[in-house]
Jmol script that loads the backbone (N, CA, C; Angstrom):
load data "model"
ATOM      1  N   UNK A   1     103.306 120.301  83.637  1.00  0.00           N
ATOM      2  CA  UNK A   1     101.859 120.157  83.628  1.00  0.00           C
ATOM      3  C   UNK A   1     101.241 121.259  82.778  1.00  0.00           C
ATOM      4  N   UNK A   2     100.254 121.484  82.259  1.00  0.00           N
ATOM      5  CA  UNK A   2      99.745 122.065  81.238  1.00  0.00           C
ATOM      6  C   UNK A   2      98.832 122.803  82.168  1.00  0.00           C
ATOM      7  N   UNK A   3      98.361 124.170  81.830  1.00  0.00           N
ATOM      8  CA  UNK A   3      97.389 125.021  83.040  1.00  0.00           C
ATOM      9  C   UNK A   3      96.365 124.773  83.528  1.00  0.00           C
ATOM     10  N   UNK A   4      95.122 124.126  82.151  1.00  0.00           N
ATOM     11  CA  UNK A   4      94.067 124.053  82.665  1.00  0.00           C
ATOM     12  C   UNK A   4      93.927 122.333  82.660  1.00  0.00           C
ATOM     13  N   UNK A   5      94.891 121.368  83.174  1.00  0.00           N
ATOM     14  CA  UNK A   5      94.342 120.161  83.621  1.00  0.00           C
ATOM     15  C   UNK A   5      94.831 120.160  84.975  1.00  0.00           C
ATOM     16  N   UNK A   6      93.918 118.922  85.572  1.00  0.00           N
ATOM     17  CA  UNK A   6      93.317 118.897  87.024  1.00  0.00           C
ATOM     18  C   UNK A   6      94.602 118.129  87.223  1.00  0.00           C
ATOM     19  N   UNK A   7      94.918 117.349  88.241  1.00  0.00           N
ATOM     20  CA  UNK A   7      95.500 116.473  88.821  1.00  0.00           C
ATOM     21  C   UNK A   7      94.625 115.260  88.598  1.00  0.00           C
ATOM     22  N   UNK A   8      93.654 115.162  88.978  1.00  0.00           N
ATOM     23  CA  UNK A   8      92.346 113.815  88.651  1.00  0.00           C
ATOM     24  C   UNK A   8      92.624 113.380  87.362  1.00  0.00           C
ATOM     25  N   UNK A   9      93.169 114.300  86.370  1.00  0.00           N
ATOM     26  CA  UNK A   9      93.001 113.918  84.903  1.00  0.00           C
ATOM     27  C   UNK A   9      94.144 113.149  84.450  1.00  0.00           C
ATOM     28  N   UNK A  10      95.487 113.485  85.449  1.00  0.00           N
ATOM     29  CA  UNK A  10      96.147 112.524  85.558  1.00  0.00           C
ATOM     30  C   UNK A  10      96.611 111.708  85.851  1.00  0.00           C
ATOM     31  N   UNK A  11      95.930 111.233  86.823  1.00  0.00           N
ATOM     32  CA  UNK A  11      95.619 110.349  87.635  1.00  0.00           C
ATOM     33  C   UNK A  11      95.269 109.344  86.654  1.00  0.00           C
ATOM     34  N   UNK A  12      93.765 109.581  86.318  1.00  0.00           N
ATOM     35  CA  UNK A  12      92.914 108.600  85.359  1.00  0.00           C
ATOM     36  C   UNK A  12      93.718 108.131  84.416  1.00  0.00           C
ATOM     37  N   UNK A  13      94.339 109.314  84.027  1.00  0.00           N
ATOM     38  CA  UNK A  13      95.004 108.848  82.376  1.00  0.00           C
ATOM     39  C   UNK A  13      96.583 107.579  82.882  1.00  0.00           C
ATOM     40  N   UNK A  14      96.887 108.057  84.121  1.00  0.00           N
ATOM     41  CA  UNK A  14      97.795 106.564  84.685  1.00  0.00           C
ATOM     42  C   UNK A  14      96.809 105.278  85.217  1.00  0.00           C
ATOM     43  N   UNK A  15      95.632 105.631  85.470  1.00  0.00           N
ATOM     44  CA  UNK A  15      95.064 104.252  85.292  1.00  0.00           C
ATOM     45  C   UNK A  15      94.226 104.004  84.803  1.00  0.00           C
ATOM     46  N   UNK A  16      94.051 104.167  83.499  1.00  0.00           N
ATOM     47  CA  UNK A  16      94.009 103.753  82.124  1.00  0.00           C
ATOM     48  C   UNK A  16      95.597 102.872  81.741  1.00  0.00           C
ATOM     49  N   UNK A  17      96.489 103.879  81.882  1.00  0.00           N
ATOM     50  CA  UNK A  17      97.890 103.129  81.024  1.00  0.00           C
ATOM     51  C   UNK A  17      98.520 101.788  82.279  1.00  0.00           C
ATOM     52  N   UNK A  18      97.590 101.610  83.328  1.00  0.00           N
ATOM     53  CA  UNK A  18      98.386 100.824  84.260  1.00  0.00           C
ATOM     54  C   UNK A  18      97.934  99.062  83.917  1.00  0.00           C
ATOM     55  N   UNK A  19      96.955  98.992  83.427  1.00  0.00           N
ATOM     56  CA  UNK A  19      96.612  97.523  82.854  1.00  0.00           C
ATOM     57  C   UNK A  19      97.864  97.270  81.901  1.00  0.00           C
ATOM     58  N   UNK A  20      97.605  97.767  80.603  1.00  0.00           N
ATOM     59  CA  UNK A  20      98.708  97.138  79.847  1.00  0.00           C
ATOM     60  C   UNK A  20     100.374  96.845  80.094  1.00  0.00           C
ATOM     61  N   UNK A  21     100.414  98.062  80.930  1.00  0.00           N
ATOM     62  CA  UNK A  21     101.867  98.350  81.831  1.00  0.00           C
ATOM     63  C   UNK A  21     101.880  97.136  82.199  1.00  0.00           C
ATOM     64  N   UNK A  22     101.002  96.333  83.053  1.00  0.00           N
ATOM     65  CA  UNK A  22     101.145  95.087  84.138  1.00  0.00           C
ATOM     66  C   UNK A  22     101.637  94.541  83.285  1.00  0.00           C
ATOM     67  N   UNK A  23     100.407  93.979  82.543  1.00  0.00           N
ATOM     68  CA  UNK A  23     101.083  92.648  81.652  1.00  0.00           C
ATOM     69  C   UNK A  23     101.753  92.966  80.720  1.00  0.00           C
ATOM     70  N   UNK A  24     102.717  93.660  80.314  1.00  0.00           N
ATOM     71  CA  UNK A  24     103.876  93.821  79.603  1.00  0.00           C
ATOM     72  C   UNK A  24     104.462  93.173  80.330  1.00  0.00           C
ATOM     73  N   UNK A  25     105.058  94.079  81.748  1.00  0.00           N
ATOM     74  CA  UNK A  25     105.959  93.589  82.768  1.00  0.00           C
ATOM     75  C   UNK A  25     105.684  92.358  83.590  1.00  0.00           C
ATOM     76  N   UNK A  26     104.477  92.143  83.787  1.00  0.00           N
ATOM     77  CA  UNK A  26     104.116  90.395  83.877  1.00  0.00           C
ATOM     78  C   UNK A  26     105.219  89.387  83.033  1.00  0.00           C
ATOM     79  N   UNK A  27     104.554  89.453  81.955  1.00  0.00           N
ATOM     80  CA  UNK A  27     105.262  88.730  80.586  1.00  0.00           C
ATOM     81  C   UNK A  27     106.498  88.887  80.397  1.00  0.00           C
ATOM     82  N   UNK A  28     107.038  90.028  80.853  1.00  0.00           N
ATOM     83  CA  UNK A  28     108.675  89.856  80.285  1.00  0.00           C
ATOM     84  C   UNK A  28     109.574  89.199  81.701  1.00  0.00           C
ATOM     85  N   UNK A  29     108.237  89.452  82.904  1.00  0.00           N
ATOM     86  CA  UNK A  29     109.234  88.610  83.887  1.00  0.00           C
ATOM     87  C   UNK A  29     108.993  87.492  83.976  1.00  0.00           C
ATOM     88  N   UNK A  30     107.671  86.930  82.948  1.00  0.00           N
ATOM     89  CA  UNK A  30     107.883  85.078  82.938  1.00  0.00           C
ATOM     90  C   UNK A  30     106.414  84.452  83.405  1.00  0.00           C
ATOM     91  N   UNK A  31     105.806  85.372  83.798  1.00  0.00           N
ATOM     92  CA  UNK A  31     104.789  84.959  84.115  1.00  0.00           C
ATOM     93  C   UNK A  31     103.907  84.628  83.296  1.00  0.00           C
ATOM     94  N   UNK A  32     103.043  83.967  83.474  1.00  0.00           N
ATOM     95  CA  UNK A  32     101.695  83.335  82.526  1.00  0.00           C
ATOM     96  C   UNK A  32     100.442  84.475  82.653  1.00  0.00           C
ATOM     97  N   UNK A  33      99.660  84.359  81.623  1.00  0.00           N
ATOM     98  CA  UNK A  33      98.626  85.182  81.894  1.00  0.00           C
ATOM     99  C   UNK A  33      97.793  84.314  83.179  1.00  0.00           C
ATOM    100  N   UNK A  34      97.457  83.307  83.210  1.00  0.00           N
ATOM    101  CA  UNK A  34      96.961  82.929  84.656  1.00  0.00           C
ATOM    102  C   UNK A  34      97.379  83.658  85.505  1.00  0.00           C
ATOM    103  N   UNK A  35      99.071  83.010  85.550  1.00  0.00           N
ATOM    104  CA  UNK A  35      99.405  83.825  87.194  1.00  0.00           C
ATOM    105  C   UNK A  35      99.241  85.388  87.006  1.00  0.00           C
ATOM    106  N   UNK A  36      99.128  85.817  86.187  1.00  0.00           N
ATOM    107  CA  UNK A  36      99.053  87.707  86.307  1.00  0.00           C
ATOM    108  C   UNK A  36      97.424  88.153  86.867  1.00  0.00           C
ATOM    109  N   UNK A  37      96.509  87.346  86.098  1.00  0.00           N
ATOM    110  CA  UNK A  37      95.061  87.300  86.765  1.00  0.00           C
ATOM    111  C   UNK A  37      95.309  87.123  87.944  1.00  0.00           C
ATOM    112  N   UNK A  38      95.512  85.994  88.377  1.00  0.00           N
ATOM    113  CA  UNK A  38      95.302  85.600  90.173  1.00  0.00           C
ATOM    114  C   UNK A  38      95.990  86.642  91.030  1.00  0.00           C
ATOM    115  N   UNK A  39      97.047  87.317  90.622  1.00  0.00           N
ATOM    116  CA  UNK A  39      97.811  88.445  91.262  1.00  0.00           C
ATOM    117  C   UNK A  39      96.958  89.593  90.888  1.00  0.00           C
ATOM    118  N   UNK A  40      96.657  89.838  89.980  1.00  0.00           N
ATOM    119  CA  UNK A  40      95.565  91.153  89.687  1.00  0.00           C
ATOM    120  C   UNK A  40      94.779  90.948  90.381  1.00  0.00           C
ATOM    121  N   UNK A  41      93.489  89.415  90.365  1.00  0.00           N
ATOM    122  CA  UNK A  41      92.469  89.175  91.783  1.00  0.00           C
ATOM    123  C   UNK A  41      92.975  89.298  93.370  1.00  0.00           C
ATOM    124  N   UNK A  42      93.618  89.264  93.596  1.00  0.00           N
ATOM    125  CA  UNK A  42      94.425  89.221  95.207  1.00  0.00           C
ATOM    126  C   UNK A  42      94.500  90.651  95.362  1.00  0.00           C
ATOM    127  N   UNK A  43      95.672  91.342  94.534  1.00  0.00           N
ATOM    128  CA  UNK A  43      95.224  92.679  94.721  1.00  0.00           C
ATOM    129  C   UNK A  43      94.236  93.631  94.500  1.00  0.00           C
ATOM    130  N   UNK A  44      93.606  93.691  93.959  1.00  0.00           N
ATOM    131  CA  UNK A  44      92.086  94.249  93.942  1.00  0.00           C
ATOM    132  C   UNK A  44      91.482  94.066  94.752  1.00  0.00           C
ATOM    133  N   UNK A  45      91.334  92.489  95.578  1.00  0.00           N
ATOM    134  CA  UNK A  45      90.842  91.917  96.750  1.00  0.00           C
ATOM    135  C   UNK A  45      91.193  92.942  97.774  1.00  0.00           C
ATOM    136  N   UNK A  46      92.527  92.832  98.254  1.00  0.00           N
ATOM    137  CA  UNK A  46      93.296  93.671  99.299  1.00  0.00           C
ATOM    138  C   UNK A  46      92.766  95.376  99.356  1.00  0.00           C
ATOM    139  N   UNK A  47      93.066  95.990  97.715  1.00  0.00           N
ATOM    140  CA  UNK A  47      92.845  97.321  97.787  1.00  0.00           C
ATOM    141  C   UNK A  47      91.098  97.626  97.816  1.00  0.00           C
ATOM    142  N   UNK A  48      90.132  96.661  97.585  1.00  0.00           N
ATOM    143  CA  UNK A  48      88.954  97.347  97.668  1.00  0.00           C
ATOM    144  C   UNK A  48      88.541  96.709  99.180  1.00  0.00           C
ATOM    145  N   UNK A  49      89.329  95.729  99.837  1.00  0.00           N
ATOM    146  CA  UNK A  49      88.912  95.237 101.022  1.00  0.00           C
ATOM    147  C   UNK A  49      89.728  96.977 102.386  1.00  0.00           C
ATOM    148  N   UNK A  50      91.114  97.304 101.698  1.00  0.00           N
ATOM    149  CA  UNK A  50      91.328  98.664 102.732  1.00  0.00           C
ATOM    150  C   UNK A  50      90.710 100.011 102.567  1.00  0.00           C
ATOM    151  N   UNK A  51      90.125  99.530 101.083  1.00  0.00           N
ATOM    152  CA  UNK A  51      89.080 101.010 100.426  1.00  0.00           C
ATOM    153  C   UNK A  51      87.883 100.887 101.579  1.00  0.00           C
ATOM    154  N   UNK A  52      87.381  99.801 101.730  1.00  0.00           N
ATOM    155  CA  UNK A  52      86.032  99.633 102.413  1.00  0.00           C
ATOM    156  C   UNK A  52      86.214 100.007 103.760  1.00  0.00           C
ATOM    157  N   UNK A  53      87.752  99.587 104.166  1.00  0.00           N
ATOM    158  CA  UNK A  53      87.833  99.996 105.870  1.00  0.00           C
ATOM    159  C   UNK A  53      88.231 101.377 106.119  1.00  0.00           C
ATOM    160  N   UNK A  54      88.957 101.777 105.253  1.00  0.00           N
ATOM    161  CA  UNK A  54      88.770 103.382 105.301  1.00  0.00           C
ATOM    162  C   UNK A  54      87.300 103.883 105.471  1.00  0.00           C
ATOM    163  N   UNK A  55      86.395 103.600 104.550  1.00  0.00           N
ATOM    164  CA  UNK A  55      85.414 104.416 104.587  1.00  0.00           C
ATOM    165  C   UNK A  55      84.493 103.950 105.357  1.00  0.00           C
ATOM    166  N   UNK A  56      84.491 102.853 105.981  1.00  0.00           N
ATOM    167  CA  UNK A  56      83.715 102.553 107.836  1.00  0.00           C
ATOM    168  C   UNK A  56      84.335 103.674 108.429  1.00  0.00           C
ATOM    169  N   UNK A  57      85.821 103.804 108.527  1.00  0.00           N
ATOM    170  CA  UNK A  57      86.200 104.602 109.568  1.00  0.00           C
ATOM    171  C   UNK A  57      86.200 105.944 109.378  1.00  0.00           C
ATOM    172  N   UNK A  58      85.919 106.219 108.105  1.00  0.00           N
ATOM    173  CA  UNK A  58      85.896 107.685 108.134  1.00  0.00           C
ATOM    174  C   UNK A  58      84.528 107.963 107.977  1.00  0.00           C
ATOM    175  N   UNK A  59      83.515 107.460 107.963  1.00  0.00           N
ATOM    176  CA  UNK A  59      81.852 107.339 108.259  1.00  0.00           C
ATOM    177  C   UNK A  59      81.654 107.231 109.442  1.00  0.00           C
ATOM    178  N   UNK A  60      82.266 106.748 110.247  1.00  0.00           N
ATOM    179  CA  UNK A  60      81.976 106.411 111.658  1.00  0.00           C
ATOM    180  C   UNK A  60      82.862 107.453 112.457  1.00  0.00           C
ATOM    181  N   UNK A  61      83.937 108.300 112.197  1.00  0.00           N
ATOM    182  CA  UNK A  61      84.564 109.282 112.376  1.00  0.00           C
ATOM    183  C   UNK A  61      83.413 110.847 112.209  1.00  0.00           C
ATOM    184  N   UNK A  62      82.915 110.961 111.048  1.00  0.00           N
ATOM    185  CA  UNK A  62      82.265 111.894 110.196  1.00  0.00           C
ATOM    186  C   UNK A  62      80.894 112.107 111.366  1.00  0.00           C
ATOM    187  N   UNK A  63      80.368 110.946 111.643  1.00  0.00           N
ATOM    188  CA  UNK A  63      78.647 110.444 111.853  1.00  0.00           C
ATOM    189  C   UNK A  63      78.651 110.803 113.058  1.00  0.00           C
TER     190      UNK A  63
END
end "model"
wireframe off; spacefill off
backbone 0.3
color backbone group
C-alpha cells in the first residue's frame, strides 16, 4: 500500500474495476448479456434491500 492512500480509495478503485470484471467473466462463462443484467438486477435488489435493514436497525439501535 502506498502511505498517504486511505483504504476507501481502494475500495472505490475495486468498484469501479468490478463492472467490467462481471461481464468479462459473465461472457466467458456463456452467459448472455440479458442473463448478466437480470443477475446484476437481483443482486443489487438483495444488497440494497440488506443495506436498508441494516440501517433500520442500526437507527433504531442508535435512537
Amino acid at each position: 500500500m502506498k502511505p498517504n492512500v486511505s483504504v476507501g480509495e481502494y475500495v472505490l478503485d475495486a468498484g469501479k474495476l468490478a463492472p467490467p470484471a462481471a461481464v468479462t467473466t459473465a461472457a466467458t462463462a456463456g452467459y448472455s448479456l440479458q442473463d448478466w443484467v437480470a443477475i446484476v438486477t437481483i443482486l443489487y435488489t438483495v444488497l440494497m434491500t440488506l443495506h436498508l435493514i441494516y440501517k433500520f436497525f442500526k437507527e433504531r439501535n442508535d435512537g
